[in-house]
N, C-alpha and C positions, 0 to 999 in steps of 0.2 A: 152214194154213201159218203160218209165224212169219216175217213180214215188216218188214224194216227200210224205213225211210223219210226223206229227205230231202227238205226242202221241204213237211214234214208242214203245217206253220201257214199255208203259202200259200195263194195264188188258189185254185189246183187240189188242192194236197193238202187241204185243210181242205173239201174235196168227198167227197175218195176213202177217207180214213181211217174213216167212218162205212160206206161202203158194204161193207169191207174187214171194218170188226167189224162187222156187220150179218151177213155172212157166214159168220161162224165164227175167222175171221183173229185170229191175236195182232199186232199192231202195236207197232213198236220205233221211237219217233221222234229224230231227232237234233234237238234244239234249243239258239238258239244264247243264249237270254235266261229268264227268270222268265214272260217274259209269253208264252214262247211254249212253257211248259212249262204254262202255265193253260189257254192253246187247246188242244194234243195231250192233256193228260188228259181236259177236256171232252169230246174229242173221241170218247174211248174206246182211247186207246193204255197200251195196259200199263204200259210202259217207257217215260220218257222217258231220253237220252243226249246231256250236253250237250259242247255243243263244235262246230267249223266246220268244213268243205268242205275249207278247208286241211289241215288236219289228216289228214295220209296213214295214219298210224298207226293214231288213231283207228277211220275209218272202216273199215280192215281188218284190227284185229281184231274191229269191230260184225258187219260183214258175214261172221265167219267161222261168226258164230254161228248164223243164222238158215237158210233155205230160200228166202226171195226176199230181192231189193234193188229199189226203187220208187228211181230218181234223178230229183229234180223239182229240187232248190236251185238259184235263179241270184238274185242278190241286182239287186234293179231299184231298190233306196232311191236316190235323187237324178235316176233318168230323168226326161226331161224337167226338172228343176226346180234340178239342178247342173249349171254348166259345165264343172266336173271329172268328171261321168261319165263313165264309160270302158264304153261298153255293150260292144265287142269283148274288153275285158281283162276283163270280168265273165264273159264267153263261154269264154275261154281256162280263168279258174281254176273254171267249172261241168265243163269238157268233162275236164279234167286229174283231178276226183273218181273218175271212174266208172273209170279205170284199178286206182286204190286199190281200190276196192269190186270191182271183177272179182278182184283178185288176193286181197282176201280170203274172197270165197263160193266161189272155185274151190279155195283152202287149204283148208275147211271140213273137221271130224273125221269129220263125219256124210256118210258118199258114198253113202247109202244110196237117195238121192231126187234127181232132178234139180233142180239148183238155176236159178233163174230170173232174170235181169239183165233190167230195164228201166230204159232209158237214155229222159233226154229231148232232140230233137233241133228243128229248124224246118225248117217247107218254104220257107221262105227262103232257105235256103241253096243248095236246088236253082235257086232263081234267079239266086244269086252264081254257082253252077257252070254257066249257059248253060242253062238251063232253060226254057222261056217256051209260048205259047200254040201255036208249031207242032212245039213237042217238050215232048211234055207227060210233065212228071215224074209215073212211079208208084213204088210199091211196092217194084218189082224194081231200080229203078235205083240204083248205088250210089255214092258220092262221097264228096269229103272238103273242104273248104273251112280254109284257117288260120284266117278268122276263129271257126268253131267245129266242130272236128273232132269228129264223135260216135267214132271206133274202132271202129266195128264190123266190119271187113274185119278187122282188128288183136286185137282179143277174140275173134271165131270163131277165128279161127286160135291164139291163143296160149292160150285156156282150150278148148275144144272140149268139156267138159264140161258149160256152161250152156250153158243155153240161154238166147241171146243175143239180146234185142229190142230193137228202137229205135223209140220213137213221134216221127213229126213231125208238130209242134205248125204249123197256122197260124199267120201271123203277125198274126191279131189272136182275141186267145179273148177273148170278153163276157159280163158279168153282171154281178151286186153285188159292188162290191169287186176291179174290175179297173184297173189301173195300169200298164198296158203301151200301145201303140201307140194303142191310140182315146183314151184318158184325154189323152193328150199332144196328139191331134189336136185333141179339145175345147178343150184346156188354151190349145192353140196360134191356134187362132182369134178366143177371148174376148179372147186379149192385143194381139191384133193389129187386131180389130175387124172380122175380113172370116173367109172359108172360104175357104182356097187349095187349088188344085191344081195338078199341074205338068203342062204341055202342052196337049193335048187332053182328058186323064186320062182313056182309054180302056183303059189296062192293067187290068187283072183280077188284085184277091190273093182269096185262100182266108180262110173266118173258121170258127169253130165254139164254138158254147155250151158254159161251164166244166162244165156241169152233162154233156152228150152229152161231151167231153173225158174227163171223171172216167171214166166209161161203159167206154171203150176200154180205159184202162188194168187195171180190173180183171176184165173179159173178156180181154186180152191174158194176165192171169198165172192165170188161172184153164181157158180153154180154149183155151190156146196147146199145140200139140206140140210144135214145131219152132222153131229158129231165123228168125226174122223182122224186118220192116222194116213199122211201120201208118202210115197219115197218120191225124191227125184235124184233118177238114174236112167241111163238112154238104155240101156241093154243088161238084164239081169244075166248075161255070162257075162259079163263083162271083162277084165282083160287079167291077164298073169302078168305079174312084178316084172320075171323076167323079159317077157316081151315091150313091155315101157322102157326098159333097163337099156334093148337091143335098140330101139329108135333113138332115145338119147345118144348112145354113143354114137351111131352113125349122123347125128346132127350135129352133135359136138366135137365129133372126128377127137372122142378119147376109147381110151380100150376097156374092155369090158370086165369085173372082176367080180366073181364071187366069195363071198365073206360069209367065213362059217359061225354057229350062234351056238356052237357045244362050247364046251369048258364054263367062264367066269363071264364071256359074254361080253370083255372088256375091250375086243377087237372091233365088234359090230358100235361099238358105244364109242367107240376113238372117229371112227368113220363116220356115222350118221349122228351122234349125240343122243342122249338118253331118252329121250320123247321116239323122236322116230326109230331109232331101232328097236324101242318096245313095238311099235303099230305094224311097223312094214313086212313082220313077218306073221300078221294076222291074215284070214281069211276073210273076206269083206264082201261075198257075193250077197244079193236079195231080189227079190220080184218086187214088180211093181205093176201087176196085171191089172189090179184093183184100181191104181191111179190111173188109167190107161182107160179102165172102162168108164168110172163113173166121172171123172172128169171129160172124156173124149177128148185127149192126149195124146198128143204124139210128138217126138223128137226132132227138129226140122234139121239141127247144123248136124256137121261133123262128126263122127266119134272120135274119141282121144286121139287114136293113134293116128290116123289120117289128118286130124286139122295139125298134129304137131308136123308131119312132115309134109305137111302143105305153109304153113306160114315160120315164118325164121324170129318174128320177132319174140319169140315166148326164149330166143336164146341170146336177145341181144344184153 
């Protein structure tokens, strides 16, 4: 297939793009710099196509051209490290692409072959939408949240053509070269001199290796039938706050502290900053039995807590 890609050069694409031409796959990457047109050729992508997410046009008439669309781009530069990040407005303008990209693989000249839309989503969202351990989010369950609306009620319905996936992403995927939620939690304990957690920190989120992640996606476009919804998470128990909290500190040799979230809430917000002290003390477990069966799935690396106190560099 001739696959376009967004977020080629990332975490996760710069996973998937090899396993894609390893494959047989043409790869069409949208890059937004020089340097991220040196990663995607190395990588094996035919085509690079420069230019950004904003860009509606663009993206649809790239998307008109090929047979799949991979949507991975969400720009994470300053998490954690800017006080002007805006992780929700980063959300809004990833979730607003895949609109464009629907409307131009569903345009396509070529209607000769089912075209394939994969969308990236979080299972965190399912926790924003009432989600938690005694309603445990799968597969089937469908929602919509402002802060990051994937469309997919909205694209089945309005293209019904493609076929229309959405993978939700844990909200922490690990390996080399990750810069999302754990990097910030390291980030956030060295500065502060201790390992925080809030409450009891007995909540439960979902995690899964970039490498098992990659995995999904390209089983998703490869023996997908049907319109679908996958999680990618190794383990629907997946792990309590405070047990992440307990490995951190004994890898970081700082002490362990809990931070309470009654009163004004201004303590947890001094400590972790307003974004993540609103998430960390959410409930974030789901299944993923469904990705499991119908893809024939399974988790090869580590789980969280093992690969952290197996390798040192996620603390250098």
């Amino acid at each position: 297939m001739k696959v376009f890609i967004t977020g080629g050069s990332g975490f996760i694409g710069t996973r998937i793009i090899p396993l894609l031409v390893s494959n047989g796959h043409e790869v069409i990457g949208l890059s937004r710099s020089e340097t991220s047109d040196k990663i995607l050729n190395e990588l094996g992508c035919k085509t690079t196509i420069r230019g950004k997410i904003e860009d509606s046009s663009l993206l649809e008439k790239t998307a008109s051209t090929v047979d799949a669309v991979i949507h991975l781009a969400f720009n994470l530069d300053g998490f954690g490290s800017d006080p002007t990040y805006d992780y929700f407005k980063e959300s809004i303008v990833a979730s607003e692409a895949i609109l464009h990209l629907a409307k131009g693989l569903s345009s396509s000249e070529n209607k000769s072959k089912d075209k394939i839309l994969i969308n990236t989503s979080g299972i965190l969202g399912g926790a924003i939408a009432g989600f938690n351990s005694e309603n445990l989010l799968s597969e089937k369950d469908i929602f919509e949240t402002p802060q990051r609306p994937d469309y997919y009620s909205k694209i089945s319905i309005d293209y019904p053509n493609l076929k229309n996936i959405v993978i939700r992403l844990s909200p922490i995927v690990y390996g080399k070269g990750e810069k999302g939620f754990l990097k910030n939690l390291i980030l956030i304990s060295k500065l502060n001199g201790f390992v925080g957690y809030l409450n009891q920190g007995l909540n439960k989120w979902t995690s899964i290796h970039v490498n098992d992640a990659a995995e999904i996606y390209v089983k998703a476009l490869e023996k997908n039938k049907e319109t679908n919804i996958y999680h990618a998470l190794s383990s629907k128990d997946g792990f309590k706050i405070k047990d992440l909290s307990i490995t951190l500190s004994g890898k970081l040799n700082l002490p362990l502290r809990s931070i309470e979230t009654s009163g004004d809430g201004q303590e947890s917000i001094k400590v972790f900053g307003p974004f993540i002290s609103m998430v960390l003390p959410l409930d974030i477990p789901a299944s993923n039995d469904l990705t499991r069966e119908k893809l024939g799935w399974e988790p090869k690396e580590l789980d969280l807590l093992d690969e952290l106190n197996k390798n040192d560099f996620y603390f250098a």
